[in-house]
N, C-alpha and C positions, 0 to 999 in steps of 0.2 A: 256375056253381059257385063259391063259395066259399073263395077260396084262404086265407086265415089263419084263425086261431081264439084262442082268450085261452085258458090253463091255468094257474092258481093266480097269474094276475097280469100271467101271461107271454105275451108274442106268438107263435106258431109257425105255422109252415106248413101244408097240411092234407098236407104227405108227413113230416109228422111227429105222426100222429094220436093223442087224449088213450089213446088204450088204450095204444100203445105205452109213451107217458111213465108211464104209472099201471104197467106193469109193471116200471119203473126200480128203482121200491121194494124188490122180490123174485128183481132178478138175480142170478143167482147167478157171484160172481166165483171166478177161480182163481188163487192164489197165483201162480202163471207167465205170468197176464196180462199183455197189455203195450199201457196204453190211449194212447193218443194224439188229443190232445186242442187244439183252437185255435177261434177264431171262423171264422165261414165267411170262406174267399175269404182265407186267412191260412197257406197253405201246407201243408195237410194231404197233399195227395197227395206234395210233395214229400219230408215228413216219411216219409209209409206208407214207399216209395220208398228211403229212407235205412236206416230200420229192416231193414226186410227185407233189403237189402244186405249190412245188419253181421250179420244173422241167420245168412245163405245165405255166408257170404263173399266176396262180388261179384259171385257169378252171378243175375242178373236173370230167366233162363231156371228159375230152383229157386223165386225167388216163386210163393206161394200169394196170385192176385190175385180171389180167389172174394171176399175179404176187404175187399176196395176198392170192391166193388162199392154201396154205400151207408154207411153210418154207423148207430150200435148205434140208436139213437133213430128212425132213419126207414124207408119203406115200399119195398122193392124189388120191381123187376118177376122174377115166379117163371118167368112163361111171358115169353120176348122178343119172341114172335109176334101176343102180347094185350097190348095195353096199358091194359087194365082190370086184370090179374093178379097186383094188388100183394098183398104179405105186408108180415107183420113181419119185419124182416132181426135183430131181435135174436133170433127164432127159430132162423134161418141157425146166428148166433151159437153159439147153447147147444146144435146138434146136432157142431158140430164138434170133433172127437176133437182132434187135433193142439193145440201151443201157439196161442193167438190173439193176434193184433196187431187191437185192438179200435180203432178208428177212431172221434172225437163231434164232434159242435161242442157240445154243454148245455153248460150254466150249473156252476158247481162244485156248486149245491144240487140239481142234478137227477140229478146224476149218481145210479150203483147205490150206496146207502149204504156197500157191501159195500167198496168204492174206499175209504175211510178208515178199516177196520176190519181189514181183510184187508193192504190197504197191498202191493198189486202195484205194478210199475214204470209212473211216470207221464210223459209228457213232452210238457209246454204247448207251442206257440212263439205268442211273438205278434205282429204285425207293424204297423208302423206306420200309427194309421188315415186318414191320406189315401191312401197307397196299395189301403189295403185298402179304402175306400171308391170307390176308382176301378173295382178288381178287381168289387166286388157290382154297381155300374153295370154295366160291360161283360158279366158272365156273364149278367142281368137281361136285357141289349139281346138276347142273341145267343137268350136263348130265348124275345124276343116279350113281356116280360113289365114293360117297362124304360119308367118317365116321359120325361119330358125332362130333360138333364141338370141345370137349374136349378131344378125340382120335387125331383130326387132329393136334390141336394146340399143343399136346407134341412132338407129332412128328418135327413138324417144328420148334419146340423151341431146338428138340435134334442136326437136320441138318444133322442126322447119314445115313438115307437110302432113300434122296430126290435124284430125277429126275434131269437129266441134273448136278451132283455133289455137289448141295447143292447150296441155295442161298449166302452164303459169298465168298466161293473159286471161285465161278463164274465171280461175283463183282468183288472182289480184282483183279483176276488174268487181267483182263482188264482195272480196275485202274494203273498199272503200266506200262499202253501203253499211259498214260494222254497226256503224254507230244511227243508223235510220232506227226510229221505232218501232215500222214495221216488221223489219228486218231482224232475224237472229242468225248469227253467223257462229258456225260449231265445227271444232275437230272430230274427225270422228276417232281418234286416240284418248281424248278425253272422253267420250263418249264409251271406249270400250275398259278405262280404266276407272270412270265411276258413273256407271248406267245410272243410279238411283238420281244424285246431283243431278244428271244432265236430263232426264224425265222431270223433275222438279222447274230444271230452266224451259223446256218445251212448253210444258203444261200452263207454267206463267206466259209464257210469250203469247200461248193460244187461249190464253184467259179462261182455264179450266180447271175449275175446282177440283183436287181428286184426294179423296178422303186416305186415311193411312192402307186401310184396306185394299182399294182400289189401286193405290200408287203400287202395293206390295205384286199384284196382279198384271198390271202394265210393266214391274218390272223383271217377273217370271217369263211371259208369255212373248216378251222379245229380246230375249236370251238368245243367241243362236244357235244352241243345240234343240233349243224349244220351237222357236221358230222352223225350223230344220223339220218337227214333226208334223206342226201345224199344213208346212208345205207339201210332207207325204201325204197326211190325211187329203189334202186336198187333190192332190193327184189321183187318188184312189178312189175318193168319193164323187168328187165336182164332174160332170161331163164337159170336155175340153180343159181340165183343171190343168192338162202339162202346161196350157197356153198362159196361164197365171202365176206358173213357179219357175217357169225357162224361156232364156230366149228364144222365141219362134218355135215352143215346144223340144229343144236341143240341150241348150247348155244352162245349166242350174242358173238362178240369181243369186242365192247363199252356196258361196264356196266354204273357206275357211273359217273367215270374219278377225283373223288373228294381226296381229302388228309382229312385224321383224320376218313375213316371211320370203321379204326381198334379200337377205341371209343364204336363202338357200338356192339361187339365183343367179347373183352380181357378183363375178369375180374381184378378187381384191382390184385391177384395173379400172374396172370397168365399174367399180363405186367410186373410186378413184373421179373420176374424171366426170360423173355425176355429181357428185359434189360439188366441183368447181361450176358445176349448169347450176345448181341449186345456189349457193351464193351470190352468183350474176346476177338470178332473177330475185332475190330476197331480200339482199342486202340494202337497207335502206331503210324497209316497210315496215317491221316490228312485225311481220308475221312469221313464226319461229314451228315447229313443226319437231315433232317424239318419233324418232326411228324405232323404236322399242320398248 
């Protein structure tokens, strides 16, 4: 079978099939959306996780986690019994009543047009691509799917025929939304070097009050060792819960969550020469990125 396919230029997966993306066009967004958006393997879940925190006030037990379960753009499993039983999950999406925490990894041009017109709450994070290119390795390895690591890393060093259009044009193209109201644009380095600060900036972007208490709550509960348990519990408890803590029931969403551990990875070469990718595509843009 066929795992990738090209759409309008663009590399995707085939659990991100052209129908679903051809329906991008005619989502219909709602002003109280609240999309959350990053490259894969750049800390989405821990993002959902946060969100919803400041939503609910720190109780983890009041996440609506129906919503984690894929991303607006890809195919989830309807039935967890059949694993041919895929849908579209932006279907999911548009039958749900309640406000939505809309989960992506697309491109800023794939998004639903309705995102720049409508101008619901946005919030990027991006993460540093050696990390995150260690992250795509590993989650690759653990479901079976994964080269060797010196095949992967030319690749990602070349950025010529990655998924979702390449980690820098992804980046950038959302870097030049920084400055939208809507929009909050976040490291997620800053984010794991001062969690409290950076739940402080969410919680204002999302216009939500969260008292000392509460803020102390939101920012226990998405720790990621805490989170890490929250995800057992729910494996254990939830029926189909693997389906809400791993890919496709496989490979974790929370691996490590640490910075620097493309270190243990990138030969001195072969940082070497990423480097020189990383300045080509930066150089210019005042977006600057923490290795550790």
């Amino acid at each position: 079978m066929k795992q990738e396919h090209n759409y309008k230029g663009v590399k995707f997966s085939m659990m991100v099939p052209p129908g679903n993306l051809d329906a991008m066009a005619t989502f219909e967004v709602r002003p109280d959306d609240i999309f959350l958006v990053t490259y894969p393997k750049c800390g989405i879940h821990w993002l959902f996780e946060i969100t919803n925190l400041i939503l609910t006030g720190g109780d983890p037990d009041k996440i609506d986690r129906t919503c984690m379960e894929s991303s607006l753009e890809m195919a989830y499993l309807k039935d967890k019994t059949d694993m041919t039983s895929f849908e579209p999950f932006y279907k999911k999406l548009e039958a749900k009543i309640d406000r939505r925490v809309i989960v992506s990894h697309l491109p800023e041009s794939f998004l639903p047009p309705q995102v720049f017109t409508k101008k619901p709450k946005v919030i990027y994070v991006a993460r540093n691509p050696k990390d995150c290119g260690v992250s795509i390795y590993t989650a690759l390895k653990e479901m079976g799917a994964a080269s060797e690591w010196e095949e992967f890393v030319e690749e990602w060093t070349k950025q010529e025929e990655l998924t979702y259009g390449g980690y820098f044009k992804h980046v950038l193209d959302f870097w030049k939304h920084r400055n939208d109201l809507n929009v909050l644009f976040m490291k997620y380095e800053d984010m794991k070097k001062d969690p409290r600060g950076s739940i402080v900036r969410f919680a204002d972007h999302l216009e939500c009050n969260l008292t000392d208490e509460k803020l102390k709550l939101v920012v226990h509960h998405s720790e990621v060792n805490n989170m890490k348990k929250t995800y057992d519990d729910i494996e254990k408890n939830v029926p189909g819960g693997v389906f809400l803590t791993r890919i496709f029931g496989k490979a974790p969403f929370i691996r490590k969550g640490e910075i620097g551990d493309w270190k243990n990875h990138f030969t001195v070469a072969q940082n070497e020469q990423f480097d020189a990718k990383i300045r080509e595509n930066l150089r210019g843009t005042g977006l600057v990125f923490d290795f550790e």
